[in-house]
N, C-alpha and C positions, 0 to 999 in steps of 0.2 A: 709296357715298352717292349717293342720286338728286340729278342737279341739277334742282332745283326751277323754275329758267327753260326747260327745255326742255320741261315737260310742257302739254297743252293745257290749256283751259279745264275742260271735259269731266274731266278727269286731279284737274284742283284740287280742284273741287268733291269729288268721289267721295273723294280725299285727305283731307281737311277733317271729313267725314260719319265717314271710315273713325279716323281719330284719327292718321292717319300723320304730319299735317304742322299747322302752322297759319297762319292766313290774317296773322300777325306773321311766321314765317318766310318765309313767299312774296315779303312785303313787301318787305322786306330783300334777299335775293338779285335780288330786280327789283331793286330802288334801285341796287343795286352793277353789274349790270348794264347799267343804264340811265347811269350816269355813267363806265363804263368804256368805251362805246362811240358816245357824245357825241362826244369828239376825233376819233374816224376818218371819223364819218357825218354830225355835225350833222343830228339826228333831231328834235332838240327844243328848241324854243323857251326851257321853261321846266321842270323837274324839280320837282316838287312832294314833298319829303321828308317831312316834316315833316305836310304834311295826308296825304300815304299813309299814315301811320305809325298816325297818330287813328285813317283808317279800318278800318288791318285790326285795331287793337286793337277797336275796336266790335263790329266782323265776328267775333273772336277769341273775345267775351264771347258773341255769337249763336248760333254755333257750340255752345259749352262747354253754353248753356241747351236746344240741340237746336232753335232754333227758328229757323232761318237766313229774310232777308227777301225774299231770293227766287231763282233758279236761278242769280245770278253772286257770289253773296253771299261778299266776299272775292279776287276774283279782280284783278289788276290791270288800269287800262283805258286806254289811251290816249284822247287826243281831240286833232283836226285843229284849229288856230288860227283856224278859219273860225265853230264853234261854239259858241256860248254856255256858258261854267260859272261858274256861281256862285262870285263871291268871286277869279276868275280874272282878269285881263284878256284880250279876244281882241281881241290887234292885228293879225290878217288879214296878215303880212309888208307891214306898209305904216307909212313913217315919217308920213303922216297919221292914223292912228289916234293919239292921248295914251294912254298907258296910264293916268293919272291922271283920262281926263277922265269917269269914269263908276263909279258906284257897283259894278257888275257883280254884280248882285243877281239875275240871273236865269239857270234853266239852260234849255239847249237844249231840245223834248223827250225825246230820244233822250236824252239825257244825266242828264235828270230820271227818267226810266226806268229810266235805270241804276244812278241812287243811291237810288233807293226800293228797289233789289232788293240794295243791298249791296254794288255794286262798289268797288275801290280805284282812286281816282283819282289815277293814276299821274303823267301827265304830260304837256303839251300839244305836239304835235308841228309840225312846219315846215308851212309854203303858200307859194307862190310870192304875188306880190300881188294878194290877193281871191280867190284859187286862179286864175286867170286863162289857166294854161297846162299844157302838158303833162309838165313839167319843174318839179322843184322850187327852185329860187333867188328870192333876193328881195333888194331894196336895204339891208332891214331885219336880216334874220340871214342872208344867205350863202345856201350850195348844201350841199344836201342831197345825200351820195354812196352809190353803189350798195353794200349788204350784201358782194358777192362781187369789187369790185373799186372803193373807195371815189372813186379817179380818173374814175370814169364815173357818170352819173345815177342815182337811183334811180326814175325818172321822176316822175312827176306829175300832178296839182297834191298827191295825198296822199303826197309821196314821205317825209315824215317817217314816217307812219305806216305805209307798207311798211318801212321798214327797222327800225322799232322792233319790229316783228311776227318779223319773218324773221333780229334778232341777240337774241330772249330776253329783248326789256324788255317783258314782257306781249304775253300770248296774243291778247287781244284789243283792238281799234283802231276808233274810228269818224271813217268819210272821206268825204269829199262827192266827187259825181259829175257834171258836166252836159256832157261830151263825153269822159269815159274814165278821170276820176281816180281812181276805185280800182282799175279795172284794167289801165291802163297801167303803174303799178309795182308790182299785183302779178305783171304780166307780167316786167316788169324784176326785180324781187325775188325772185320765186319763193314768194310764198304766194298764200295763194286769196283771191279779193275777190267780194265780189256785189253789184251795182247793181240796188237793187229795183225793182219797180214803182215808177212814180212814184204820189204821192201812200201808196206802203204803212206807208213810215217818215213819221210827219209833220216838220215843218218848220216851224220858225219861229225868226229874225223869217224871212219869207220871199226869197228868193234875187232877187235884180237880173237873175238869167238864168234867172227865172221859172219855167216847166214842165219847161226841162232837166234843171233840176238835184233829184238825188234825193242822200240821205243812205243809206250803205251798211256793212256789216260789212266787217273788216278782218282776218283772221284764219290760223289756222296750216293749219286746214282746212273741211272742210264740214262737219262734224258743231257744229264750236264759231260758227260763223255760223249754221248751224240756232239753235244754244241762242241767240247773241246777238239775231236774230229777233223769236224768240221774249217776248225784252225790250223790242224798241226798237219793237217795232209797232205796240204798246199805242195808239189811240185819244187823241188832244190837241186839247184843242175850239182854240187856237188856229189852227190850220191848215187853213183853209174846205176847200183840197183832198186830205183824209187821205180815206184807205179804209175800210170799215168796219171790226169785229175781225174777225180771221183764224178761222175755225173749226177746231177745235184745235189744234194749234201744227206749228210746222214742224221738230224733231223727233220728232215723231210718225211723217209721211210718209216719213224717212228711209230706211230698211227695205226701199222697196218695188223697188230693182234696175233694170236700163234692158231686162230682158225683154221683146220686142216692142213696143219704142218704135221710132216711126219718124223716125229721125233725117236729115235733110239736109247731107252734107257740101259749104259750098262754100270752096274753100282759094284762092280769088282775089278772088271776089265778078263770077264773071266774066269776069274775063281783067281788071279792073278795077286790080287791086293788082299789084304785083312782092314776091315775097317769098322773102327769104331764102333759099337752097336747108337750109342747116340746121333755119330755123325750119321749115318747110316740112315735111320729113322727119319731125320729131320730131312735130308737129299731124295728118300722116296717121296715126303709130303708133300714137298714143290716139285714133285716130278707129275702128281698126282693132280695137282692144282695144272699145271700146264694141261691136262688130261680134260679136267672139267671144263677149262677156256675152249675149247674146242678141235687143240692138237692130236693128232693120231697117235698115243702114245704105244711103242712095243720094247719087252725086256729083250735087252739082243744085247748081243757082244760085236766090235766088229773084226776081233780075228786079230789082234796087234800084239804080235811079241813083243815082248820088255828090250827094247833097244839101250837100254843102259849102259852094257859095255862099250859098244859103240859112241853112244852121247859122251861116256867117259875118255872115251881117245879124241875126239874132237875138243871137248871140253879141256882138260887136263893139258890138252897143243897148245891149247888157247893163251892160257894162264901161264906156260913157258915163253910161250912168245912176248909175252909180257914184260916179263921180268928179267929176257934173254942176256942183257948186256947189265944187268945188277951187277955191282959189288959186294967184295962179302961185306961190308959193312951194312949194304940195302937188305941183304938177305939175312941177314942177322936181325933185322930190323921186322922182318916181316911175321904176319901173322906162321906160326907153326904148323899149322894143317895147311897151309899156302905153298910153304914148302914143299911138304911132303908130295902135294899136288902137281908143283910146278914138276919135281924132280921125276914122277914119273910120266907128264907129259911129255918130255925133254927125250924118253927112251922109246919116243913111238917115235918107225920109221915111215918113210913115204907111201909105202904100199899097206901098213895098219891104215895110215889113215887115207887110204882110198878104198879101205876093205867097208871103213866106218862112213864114205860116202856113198856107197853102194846098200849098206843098209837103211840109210837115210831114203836113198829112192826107192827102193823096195816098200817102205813104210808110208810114202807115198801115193804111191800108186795103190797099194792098202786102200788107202783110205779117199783117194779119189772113187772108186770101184765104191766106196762104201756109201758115198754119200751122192752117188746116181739113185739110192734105193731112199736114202734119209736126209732132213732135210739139215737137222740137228745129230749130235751126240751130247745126253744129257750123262754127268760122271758126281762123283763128291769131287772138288778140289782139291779139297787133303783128305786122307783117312784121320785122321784125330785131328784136334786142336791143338792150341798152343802150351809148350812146356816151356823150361825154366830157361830165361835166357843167359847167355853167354858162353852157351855148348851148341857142338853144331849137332847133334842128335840128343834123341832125349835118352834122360841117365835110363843105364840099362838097356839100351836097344842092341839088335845084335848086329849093327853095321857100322862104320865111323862115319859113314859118309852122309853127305845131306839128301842126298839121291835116292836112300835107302827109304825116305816117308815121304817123299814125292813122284809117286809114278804116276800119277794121275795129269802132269804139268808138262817136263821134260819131252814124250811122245810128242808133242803138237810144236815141239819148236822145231825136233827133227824134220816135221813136213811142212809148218811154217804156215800153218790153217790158224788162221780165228778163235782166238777161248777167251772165252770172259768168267768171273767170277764174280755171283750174287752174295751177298747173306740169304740166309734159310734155316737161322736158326741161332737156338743157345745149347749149348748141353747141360748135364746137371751143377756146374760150376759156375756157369753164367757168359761161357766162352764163346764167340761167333763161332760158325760153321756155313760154309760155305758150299755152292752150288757150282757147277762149271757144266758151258755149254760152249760145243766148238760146229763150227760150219766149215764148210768147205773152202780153199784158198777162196779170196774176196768177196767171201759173203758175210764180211763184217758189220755189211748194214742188218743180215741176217740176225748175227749174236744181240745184238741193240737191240733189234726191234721185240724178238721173245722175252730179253731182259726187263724192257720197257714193260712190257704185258706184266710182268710177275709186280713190276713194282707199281705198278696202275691196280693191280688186285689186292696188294697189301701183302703179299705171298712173302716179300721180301725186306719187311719192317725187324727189325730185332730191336728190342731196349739199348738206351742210347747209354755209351760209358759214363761210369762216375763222373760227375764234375771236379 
């Protein structure tokens, strides 16, 4: 018997067309899935049975007529508690949100995208509060634990939605990004994640940490984030900053192999990071593999100061803005490093944080200039893997912040370029590690299509988590 959770999106659909399976059975083995592995990981907020059920019958009847409503028609979907769905409440891990106090009459785009094409809306997954860090816990629902070893993070801030992805509760997942969060736990997790251009997915209501943040796929591989893409990209007049449409879809470009791409491997950023000797190893061997396929590969750095304090004044703006008109009873309420957070966001003035958008363009233009010469920047995603969750650094490190073990992420929001994040490995513990490649602003068919190649070669298989 196939199990119906392990197969991709990609899998379903073709399933569904073929008469092999139906979009009520899928349903089903997700649900069972999804509430079987709730106790181990706390992935999810909220399991939506009952509305899954409506949908894949609807899908079931679309199907049956041959007329399915669009390329995920039936497929289970996750969704990050940051984003709007219709008839859902999103209380963002924060006990100031009421779940009562709002109609929730409206979807996300991305999500409204999704239901015009058919998806089954599975179930809304964990955020730290406001997605706010690199780790997923929150005052509100707990901590979120890693797929391969639930005592350890599964990172963050989409750490729900990596592990829902990576233990079988639906193929695919949508996470918000604006310093790493879909692909710090797909690093941690071990599926692929891609943080688009910003503005490609649109967005709305729009994000308190403004131009960082980008909305992104969550997925088992690159072929099923091509198709979710290919969904979520779609054009939303609410969102002044969306892209135009994509001229034809992003798998389409799949296909086309990393044959004389010139890729740039830097595995420090510089001499900038310390990493991992595991992690490290395994990031060369799929650096190595892209090499063999036929890519130009060269060790280069491209010159990128650590914009950290920076992202930190922007960041930290963000998170006051947020929270601006709390009560003390809200801020009493709130996570404690949130505070701490907000309160020094709150002490940046107008000209700090113009100083932090002037390095933002600086780091740009960086890296425009860089990637006339390259076609890729191949990095590790994280320097280590995942540690114990419900801290936001790991015991003993010498920073509090989450920023302090991810420089490798943050960079690419500041300029708002393309990075995805493969699996590439295990370390000695059994932990994913992961690969990140970023292209130039809109070359996200770009990051897809080398991703594609690694996982067409097997470059980017890792042992699947414990059952």
């Amino acid at each position: 018997m196939t199990d119906l959770t392990a197969l991709t999106a990609a899998r379903l659909v073709a399933g569904y067309a073929a008469g092999d399976f139906s979009p009520v059975e899928v349903a089903r083995a997700t649900l069972e899935r999804a509430e079987a592995v709730q106790p181990r990981v706390n992935a999810f907020v909220r399991v939506n049975g009952a509305e899954a059920l409506a949908d894949a019958r609807s899908s079931e009847e679309r199907w049956r007529r041959g007329e399915p409503a669009g390329p995920v028609d039936g497929v289970p979907v996750t969704v990050k508690d940051i984003l709007l769905q219709r008839g859902m409440p999103t209380l963002k891990g924060s006990w100031s949100v009421r779940e009562d106090g709002s109609a929730w009459e409206e979807d996300a785009p991305s999500v409204a995208r999704l239901r015009e094409s058919g998806a089954v809306f599975l179930a809304r997954t964990t955020t730290p509060e406001f997605g706010w860090k690199g780790v997923t816990d929150s005052p509100r629902h707990g901590a979120t634990g890693n797929p391969y070893d639930p005592e350890r993070t599964a990172g963050g801030s989409s750490g729900g939605a990596a592990a829902a992805v990576a233990l079988g509760a639906g193929p695919l997942s949508l996470g918000t990004d604006a310093g790493g969060s879909v692909r710090i736990p797909a690093s941690f997790s071990g599926i692929f994640a891609l943080k688009p251009t910003y503005g490609r997915v649109p967005m709305y209501p729009a994000s308190a940490f403004g131009t960082l943040a980008h909305v992104g796929p969550m997925t088992r591989d690159a072929a099923d984030a091509a198709l979710l893409m290919d969904v979520v990209s779609a054009p939303d007049p609410r969102d002044w900053a969306q892209l135009g449409p994509v001229p034809g879809g992003f798998r389409d470009g799949l296909a086309g192999g990393v044959a004389g791409l010139r890729i740039a491997y830097s595995p420090t950023l510089g001499g900038q990071v310390e990493v991992d000797p595991a992690v490290a190893a395994a990031v060369r061997r799929a650096v190595e593999r892209l090499a063999e396929l036929g890519a130009v590969v060269e060790e280069v750095d491209p010159e990128l100061p650590d914009p950290v304090e920076a992202f930190h004044t922007l960041w930290f703006s963000g998170a006051a803005r947020i929270t601006q008109d709390f009560t003390e009873e809200q801020r009493a309420a709130m996570d404690p490093a949130l505070r701490e957070v907000c309160a020094e966001g709150a002490r940046a003035g107008a000209l700090e944080y113009l100083a932090a958008v002037d390095v933002r363009m600086a780091l740009g233009r960086t890296m425009g200039l860089f990637h006339e010469r390259y076609d890729l920047l191949a990095t590790p995603t994280m320097p280590i893997t995942a540690f114990a969750k419900g801290v936001e650094v790991p015991v003993g490190w010498p920073s509090p912040r989450w920023t302090s073990w991810t420089p490798f992420t943050y960079p690419f929001n500041m300029t708002q370029q393309p990075a995805c994040s493969l699996p590439c490995g295990v370390d000695g513990a059994g932990l994913p590690i992961g690969l990140q490649l970023v292209a130039a602003r809109h070359g996200d068919a770009l990051v897809l299509r080398a991703a594609h190649a690694l996982y067409e070669a097997g470059a980017a298989e890792i042992p699947a988590p414990p059952a």
